[in-house]
Backbone and ligand atoms as CSV (ligand in chain L), in Angstrom:
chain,resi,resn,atom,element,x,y,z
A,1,UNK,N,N,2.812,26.233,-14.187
A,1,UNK,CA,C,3.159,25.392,-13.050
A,1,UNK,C,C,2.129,24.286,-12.889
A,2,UNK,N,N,2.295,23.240,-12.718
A,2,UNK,CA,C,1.803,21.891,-12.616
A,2,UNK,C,C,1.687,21.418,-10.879
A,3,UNK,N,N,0.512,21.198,-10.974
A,3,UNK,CA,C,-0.099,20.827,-8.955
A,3,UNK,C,C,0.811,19.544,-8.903
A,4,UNK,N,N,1.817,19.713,-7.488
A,4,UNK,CA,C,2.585,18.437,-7.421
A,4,UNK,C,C,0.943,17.649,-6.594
A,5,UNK,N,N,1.934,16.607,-7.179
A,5,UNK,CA,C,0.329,15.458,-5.942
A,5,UNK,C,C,1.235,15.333,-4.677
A,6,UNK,N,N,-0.206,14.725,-3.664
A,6,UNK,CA,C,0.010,15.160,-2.530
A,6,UNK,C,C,1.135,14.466,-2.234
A,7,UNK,N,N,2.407,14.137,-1.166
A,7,UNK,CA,C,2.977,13.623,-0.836
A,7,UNK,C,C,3.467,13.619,0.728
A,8,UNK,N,N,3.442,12.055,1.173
A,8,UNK,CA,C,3.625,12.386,2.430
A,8,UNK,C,C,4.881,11.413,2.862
A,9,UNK,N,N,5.252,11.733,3.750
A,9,UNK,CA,C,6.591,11.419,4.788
A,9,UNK,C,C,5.864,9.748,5.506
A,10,UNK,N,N,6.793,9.063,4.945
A,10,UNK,CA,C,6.091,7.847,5.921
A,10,UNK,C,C,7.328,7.684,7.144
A,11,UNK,N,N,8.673,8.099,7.324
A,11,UNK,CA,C,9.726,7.846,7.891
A,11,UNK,C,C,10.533,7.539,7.532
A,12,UNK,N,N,12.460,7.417,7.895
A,12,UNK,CA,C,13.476,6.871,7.942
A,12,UNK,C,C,13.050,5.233,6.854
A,13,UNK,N,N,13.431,4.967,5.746
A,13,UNK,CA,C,13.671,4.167,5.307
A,13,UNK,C,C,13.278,2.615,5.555
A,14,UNK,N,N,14.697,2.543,7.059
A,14,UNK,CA,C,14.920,1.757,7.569
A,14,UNK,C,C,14.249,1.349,9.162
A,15,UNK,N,N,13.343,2.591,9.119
A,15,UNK,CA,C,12.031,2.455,10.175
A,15,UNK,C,C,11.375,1.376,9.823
A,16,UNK,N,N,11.036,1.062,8.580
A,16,UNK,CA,C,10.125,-0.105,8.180
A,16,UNK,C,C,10.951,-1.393,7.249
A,17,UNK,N,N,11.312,-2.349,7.915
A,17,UNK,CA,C,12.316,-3.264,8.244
A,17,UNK,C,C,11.278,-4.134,6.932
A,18,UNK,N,N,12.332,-4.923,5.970
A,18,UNK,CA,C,11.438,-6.096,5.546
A,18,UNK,C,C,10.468,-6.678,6.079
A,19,UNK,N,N,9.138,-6.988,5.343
A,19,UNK,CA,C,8.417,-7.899,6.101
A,19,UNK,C,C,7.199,-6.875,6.790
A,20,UNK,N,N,7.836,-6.050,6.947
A,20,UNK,CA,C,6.473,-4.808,8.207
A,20,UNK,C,C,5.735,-4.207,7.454
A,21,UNK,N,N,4.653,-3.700,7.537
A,21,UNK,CA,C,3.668,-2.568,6.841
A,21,UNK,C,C,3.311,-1.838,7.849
A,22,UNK,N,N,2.958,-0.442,7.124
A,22,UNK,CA,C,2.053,0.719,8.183
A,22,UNK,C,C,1.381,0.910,7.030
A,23,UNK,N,N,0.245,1.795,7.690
A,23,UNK,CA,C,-0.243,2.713,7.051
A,23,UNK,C,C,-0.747,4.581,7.486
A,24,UNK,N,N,-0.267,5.553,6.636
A,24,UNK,CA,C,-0.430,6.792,6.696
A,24,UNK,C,C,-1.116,7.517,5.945
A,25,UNK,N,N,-1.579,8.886,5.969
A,25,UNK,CA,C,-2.589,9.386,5.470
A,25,UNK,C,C,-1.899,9.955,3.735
A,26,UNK,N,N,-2.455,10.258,2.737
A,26,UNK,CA,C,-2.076,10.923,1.941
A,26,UNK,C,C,-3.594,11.985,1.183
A,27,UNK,N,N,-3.533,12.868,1.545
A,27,UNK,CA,C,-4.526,13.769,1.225
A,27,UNK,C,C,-5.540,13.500,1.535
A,28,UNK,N,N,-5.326,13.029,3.043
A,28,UNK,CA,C,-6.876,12.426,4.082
A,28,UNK,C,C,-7.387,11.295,2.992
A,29,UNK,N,N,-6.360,10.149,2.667
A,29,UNK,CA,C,-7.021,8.890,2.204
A,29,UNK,C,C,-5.928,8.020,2.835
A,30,UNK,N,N,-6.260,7.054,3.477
A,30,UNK,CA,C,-5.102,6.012,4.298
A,30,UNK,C,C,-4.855,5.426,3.720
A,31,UNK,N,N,-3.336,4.763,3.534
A,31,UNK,CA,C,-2.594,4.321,2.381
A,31,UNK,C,C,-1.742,3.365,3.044
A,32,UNK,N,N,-1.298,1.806,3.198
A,32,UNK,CA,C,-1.020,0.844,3.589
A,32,UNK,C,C,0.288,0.418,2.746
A,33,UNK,N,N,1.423,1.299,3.348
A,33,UNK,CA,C,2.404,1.114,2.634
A,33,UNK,C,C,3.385,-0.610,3.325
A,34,UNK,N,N,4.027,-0.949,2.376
A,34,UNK,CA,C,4.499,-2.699,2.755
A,34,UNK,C,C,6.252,-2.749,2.155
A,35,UNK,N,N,7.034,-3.340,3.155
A,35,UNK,CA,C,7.711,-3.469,2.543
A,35,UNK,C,C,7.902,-5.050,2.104
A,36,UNK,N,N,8.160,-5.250,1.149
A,36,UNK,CA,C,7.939,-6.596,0.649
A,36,UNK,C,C,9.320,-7.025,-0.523
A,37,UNK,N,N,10.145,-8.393,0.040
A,37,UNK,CA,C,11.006,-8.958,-1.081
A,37,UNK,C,C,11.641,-7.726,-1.701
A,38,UNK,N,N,12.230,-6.788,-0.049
A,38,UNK,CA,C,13.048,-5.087,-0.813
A,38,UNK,C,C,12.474,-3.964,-1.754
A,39,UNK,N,N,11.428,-4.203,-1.406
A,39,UNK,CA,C,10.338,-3.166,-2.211
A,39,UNK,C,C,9.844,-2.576,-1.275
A,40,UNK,N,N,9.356,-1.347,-1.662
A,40,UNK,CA,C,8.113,-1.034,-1.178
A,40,UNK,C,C,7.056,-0.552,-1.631
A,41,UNK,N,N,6.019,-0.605,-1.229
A,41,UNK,CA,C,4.657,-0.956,-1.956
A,41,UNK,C,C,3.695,0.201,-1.471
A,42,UNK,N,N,2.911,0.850,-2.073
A,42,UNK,CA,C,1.840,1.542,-1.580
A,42,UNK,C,C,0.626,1.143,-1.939
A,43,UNK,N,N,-0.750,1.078,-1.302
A,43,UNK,CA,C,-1.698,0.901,-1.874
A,43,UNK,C,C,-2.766,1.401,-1.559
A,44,UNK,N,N,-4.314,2.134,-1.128
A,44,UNK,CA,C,-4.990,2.641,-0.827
A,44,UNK,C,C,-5.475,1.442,0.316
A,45,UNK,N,N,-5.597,1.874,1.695
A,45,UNK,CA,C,-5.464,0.683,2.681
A,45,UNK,C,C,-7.823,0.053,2.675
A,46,UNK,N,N,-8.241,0.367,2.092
A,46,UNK,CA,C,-9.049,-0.512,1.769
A,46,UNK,C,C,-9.605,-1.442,1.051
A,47,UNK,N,N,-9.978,-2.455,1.394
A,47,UNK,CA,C,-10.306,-3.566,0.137
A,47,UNK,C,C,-11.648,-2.853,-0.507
A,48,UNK,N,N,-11.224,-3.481,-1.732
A,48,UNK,CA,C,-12.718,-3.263,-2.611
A,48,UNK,C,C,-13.713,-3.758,-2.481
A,49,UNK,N,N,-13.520,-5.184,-1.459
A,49,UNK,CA,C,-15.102,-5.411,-1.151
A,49,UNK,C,C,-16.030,-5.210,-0.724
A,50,UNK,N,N,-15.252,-4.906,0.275
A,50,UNK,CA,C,-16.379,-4.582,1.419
A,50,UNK,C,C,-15.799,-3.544,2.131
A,51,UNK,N,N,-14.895,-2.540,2.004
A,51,UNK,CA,C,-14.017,-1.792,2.430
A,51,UNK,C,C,-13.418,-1.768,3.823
A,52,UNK,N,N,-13.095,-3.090,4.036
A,52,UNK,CA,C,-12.155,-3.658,5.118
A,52,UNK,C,C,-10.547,-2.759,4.921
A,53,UNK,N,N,-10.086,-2.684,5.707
A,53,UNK,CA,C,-8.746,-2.016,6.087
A,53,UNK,C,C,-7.657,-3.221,5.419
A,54,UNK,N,N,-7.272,-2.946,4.527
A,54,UNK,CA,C,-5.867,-3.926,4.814
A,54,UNK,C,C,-4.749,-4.126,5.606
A,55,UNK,N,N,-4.890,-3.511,6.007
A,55,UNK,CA,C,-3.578,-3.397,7.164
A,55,UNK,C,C,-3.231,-4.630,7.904
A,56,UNK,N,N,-2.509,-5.174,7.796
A,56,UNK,CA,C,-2.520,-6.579,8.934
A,56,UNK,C,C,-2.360,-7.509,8.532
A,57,UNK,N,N,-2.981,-7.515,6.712
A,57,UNK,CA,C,-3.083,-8.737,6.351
A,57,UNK,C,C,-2.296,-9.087,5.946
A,58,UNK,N,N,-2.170,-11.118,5.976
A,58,UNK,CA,C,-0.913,-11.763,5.401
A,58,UNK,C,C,-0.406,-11.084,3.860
A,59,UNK,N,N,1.161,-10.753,4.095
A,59,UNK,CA,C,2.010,-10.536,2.501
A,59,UNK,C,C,2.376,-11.696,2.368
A,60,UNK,N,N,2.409,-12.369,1.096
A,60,UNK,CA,C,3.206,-13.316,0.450
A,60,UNK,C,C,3.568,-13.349,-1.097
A,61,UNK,N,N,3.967,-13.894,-1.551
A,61,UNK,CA,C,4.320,-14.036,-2.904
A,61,UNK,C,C,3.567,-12.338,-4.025
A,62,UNK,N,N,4.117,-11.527,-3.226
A,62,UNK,CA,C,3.761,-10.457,-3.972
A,62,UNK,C,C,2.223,-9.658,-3.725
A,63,UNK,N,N,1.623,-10.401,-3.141
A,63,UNK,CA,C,-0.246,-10.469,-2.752
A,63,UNK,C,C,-0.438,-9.921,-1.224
A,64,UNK,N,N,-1.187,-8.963,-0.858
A,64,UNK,CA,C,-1.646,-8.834,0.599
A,64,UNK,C,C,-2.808,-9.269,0.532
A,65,UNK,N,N,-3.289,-10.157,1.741
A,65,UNK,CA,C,-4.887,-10.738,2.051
A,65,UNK,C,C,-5.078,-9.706,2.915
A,66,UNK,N,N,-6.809,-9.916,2.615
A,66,UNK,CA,C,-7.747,-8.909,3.090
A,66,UNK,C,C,-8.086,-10.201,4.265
A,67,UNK,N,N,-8.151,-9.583,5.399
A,67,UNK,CA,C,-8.515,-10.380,6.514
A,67,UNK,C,C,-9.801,-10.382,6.631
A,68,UNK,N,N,-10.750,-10.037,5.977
A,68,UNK,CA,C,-12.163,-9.976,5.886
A,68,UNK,C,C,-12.744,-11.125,5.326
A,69,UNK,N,N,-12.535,-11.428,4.375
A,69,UNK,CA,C,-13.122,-12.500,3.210
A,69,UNK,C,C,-12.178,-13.203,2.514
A,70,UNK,N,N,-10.711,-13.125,2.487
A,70,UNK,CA,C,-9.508,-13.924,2.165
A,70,UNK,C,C,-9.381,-12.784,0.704
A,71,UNK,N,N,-10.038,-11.987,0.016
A,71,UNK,CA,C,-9.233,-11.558,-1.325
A,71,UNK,C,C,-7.744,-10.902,-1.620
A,72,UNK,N,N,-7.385,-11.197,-1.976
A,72,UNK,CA,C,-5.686,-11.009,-2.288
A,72,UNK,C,C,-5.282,-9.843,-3.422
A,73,UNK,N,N,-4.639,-8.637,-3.133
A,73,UNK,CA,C,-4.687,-7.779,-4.377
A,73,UNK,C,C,-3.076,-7.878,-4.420
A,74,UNK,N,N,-2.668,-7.745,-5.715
A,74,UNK,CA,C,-0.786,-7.740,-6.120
A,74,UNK,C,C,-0.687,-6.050,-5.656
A,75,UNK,N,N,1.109,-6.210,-5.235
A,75,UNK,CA,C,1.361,-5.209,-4.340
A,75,UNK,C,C,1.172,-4.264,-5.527
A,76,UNK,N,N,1.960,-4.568,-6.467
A,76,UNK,CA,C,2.942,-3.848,-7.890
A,76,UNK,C,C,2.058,-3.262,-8.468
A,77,UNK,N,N,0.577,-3.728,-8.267
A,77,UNK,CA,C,-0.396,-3.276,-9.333
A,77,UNK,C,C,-1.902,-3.064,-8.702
A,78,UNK,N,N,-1.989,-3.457,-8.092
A,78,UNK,CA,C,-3.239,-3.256,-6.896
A,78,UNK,C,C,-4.368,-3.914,-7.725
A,79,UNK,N,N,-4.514,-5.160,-8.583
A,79,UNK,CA,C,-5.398,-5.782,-9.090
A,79,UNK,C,C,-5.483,-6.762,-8.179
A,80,UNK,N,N,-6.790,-7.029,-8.205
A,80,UNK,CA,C,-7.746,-8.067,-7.230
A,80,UNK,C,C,-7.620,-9.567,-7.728
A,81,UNK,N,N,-6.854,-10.781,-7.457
A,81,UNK,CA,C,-6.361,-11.661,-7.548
A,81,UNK,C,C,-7.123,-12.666,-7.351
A,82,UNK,N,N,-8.085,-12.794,-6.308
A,82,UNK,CA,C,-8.437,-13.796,-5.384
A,82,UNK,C,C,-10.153,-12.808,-5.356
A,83,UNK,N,N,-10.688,-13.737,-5.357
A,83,UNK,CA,C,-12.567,-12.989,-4.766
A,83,UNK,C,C,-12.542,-13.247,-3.412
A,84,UNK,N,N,-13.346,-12.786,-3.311
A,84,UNK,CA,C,-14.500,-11.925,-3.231
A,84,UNK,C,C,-14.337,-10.535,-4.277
A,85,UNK,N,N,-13.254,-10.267,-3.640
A,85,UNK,CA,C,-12.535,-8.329,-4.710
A,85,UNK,C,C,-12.535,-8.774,-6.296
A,86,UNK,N,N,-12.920,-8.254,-6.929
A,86,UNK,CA,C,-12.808,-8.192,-8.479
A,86,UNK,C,C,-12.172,-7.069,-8.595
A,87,UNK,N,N,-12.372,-5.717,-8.251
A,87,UNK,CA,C,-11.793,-4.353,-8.701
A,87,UNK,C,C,-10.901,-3.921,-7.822
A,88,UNK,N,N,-9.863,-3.628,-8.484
A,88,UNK,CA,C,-8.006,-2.968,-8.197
A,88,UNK,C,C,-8.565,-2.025,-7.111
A,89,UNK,N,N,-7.418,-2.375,-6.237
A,89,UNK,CA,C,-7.477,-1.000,-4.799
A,89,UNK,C,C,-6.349,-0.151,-5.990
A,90,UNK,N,N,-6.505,1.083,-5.976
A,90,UNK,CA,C,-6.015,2.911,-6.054
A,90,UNK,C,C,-4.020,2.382,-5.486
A,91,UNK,N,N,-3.809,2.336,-6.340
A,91,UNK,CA,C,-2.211,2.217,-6.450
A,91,UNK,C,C,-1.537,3.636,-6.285
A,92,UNK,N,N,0.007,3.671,-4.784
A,92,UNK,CA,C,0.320,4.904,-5.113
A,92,UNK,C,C,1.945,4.491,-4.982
A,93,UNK,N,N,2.182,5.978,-5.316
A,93,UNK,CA,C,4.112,5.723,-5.303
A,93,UNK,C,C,4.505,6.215,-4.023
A,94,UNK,N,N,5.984,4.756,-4.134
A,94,UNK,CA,C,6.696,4.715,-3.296
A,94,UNK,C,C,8.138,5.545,-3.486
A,95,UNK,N,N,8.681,6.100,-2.507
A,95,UNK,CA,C,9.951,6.415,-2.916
A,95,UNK,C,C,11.061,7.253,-1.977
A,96,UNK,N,N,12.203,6.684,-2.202
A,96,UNK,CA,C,12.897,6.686,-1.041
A,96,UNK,C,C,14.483,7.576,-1.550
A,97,UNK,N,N,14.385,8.961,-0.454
A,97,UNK,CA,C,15.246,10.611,-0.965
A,97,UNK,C,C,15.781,10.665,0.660
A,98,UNK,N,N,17.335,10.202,-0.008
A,98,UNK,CA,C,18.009,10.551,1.144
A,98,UNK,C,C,17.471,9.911,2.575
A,99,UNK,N,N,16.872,8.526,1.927
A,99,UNK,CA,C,16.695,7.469,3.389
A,99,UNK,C,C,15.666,7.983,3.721
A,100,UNK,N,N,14.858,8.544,3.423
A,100,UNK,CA,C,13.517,9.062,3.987
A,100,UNK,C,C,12.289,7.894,2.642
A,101,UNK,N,N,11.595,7.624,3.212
A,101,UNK,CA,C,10.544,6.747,2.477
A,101,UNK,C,C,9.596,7.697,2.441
A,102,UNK,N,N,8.794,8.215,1.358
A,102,UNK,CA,C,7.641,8.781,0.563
A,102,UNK,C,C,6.672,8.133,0.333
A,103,UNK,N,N,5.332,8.528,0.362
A,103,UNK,CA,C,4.125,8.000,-0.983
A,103,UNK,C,C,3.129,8.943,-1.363
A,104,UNK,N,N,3.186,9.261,-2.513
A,104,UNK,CA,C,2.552,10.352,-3.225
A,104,UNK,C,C,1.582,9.633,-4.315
A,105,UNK,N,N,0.439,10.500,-4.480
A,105,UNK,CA,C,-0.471,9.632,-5.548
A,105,UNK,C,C,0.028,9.424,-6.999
A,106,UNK,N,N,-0.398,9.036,-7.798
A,106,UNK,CA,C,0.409,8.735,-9.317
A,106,UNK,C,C,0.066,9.549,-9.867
L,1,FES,S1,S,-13.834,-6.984,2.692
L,1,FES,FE1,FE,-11.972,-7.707,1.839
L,1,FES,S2,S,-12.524,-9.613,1.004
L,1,FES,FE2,FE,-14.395,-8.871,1.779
């Protein structure tokens, strides 16, 4: 038998409307899930720089800004786009069973 990774319940699907982000715990690490251009996105909710919260910050063209210092990481891949951040925030999965939205580590 193989350890499932952790997985947690973020809500109803359609609780988190285009455009909105939260963030919830996944094995006591906070995770800044986004829905973005009908996706949704998970990512470990601190920046690599300076370990600012992402939460809040502007989504656009695929990128969330860190409201700290402006660095920008891609949703899809959690690589650091923009400096200050050079190193990828901890990427996790999204996934959506029977209208319920998930994120479990990879
Ligand atoms: S803490 Fe995020 S850019 Fe500095």
């Amino acid at each position: 038998m193989t350890d499932m990774p952790a997985r947690t319940l973020v809500g109803p699907a359609d609780s988190l409307p285009e455009g909105q982000q939260t963030a919830v715990d996944v094995a006591g690490v906070s995770v800044l899930v986004v829905h973005h251009d009908g996706q949704f996105y998970a990512l470990r909710n601190n920046c690599t720089h300076k370990d600012f919260p992402l939460l809040g910050g502007d989504v656009s063209m695929g990128r969330v800004t860190c409201e700290k210092h402006g660095a920008k990481f891609e949703l899809a891949t959690g690589k650091a786009r923009t400096l200050p951040a050079v190193k990828p925030v901890k990427l996790y999965r999204t996934q959506v069973e029977e209208g319920q939205l998930y994120v479990s580590e990879l």
